[in-house]
N, C-alpha and C positions, 0 to 999 in steps of 0.2 A: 514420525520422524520429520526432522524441518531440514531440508537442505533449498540448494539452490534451483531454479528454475533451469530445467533442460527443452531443448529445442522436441523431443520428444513428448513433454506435456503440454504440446499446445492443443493436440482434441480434448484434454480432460480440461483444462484451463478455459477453451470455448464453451464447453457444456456448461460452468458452474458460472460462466458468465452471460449467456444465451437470457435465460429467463430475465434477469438486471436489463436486456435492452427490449426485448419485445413485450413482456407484460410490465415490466418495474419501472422504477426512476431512480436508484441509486444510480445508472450511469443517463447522461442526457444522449446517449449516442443512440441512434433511434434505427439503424440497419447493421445486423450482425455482420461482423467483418471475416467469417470464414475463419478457418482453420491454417489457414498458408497465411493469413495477415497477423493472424495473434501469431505465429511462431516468429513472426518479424518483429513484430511488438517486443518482444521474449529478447530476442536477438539484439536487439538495437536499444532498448533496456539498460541492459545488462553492463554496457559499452562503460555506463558509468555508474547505474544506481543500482543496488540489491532489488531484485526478484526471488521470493521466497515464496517454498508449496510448505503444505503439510503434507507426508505423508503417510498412510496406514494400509499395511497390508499389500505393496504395491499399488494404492489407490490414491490418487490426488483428491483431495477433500474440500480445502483452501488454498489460498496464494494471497498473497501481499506485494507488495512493489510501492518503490520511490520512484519520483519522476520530478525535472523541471518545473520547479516553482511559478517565475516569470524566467524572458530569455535574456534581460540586460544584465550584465556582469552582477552587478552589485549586487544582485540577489542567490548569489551562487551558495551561499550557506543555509538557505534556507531549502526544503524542499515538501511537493505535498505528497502523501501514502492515500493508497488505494487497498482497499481487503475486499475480498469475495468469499464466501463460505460456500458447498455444497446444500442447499435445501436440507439434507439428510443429515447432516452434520452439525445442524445448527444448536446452542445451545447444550453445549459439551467441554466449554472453554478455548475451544479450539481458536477461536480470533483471539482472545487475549494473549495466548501465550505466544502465538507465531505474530500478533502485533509489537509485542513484547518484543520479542527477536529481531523482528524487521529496525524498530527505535534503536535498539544494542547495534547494528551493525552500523546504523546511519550518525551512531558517535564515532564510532570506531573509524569512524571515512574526514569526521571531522565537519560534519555537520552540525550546525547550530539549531536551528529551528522545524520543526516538523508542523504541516497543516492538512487538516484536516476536512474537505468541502463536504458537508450533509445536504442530500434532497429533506426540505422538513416537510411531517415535522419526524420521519426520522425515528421515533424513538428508542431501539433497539441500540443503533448507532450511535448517535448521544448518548447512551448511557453506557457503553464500550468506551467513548473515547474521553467522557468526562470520568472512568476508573482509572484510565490508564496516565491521569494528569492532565488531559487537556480543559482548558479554559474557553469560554465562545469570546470571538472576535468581531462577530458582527453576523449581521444577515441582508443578504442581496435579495430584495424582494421582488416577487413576479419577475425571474430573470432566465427562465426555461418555460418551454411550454411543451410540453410530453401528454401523450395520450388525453387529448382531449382538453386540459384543462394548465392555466400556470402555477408554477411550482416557484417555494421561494428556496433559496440556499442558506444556508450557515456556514461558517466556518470556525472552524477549532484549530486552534494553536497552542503547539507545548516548546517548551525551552528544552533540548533535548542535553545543552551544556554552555556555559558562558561562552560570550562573545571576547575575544582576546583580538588586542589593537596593537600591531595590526594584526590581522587574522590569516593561518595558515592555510596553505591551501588546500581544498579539499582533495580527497585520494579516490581516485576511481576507484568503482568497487572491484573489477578484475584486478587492481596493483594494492589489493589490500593485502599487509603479511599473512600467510595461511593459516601460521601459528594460530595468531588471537582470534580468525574467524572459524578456525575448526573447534578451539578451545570452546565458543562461544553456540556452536551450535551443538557438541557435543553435552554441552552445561543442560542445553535442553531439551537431549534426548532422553534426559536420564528423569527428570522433572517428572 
């Protein structure tokens, strides 16, 4: 089941995120922020952009999230997505389809653009994000330095819907109508 991130999955949400900071590089964040900081993360999140888990069995498995692009106005349509999978869950579809979801709700908010930053060379990830439509936009070379050694970046970018002039404003995700976003997650429970 895909629903919304509650203040109550921040231990499962820390764990499938734990291994990405202390062994991995998908995140450059290099000291785990605790269990009371991600439910803040969660929290403050939320304020505007979808945070979404999978869930199976009562278990959180994955989570996705939208966050702040840049912070000058003009880039308010734009925004980048984060996915984290469970170790144990990996390779079952599960990021595609809760990516999927996460894209559907960030139209629905009236977002335009979705990006996507890869540690390379990534390629698990690149090949998620270039099924799910995105395109590379570039690569930031030698621009993190994690565990020893420098890491270059990528970034991926999908047009999630035309850009209209002028351009409406975006809907925080809690004043989204409930209608279209329960329609939308029920679409795929069923899936």
């Amino acid at each position: 089941m895909i629903r919304t991130a509650r203040d109550e999955d921040a231990a499962a949400i820390h764990a499938i995120y734990a291994p990405s900071v202390s062994t991995g590089v998908a995140t450059f964040e290099t000291e785990l922020p605790g269990v009371d900081a991600m439910r803040g993360r969660i929290h403050t999140r939320l304020q505007h952009y979808p945070w979404l888990v999978w869930e199976d069995a009562g278990e959180v498995l994955a989570y996705a999230y939208a966050g702040r692009f840049r912070e000058r106005a003009a880039y308010d349509w734009i925004a980048e997505t984060s996915i984290y999978v469970h170790a144990d869950a990996q390779r079952r579809g599960i990021a595609r389809r809760l990516y999927g979801v996460l894209l559907d709700v960030m139209r629905l908010q009236g977002l335009t653009q979705a990006v996507g930053v890869i540690t390379l060379p990534g390629s698990a990830s690149v090949a998620m994000h270039e099924a799910m439509g995105f395109t590379s936009a570039g690569v930031w070379r030698q621009c993190g330095y994690k565990l020893g050694q420098w890491w270059d970046v990528g970034v991926w970018q999908k047009e999630l819907q035309a850009a209209a002039n002028p351009p409406m404003a975006v809907t925080p995700f809690p004043h989204l109508p409930s209608a279209p976003l329960q329609e939308l997650l029920e679409k795929h429970r069923s899936a």
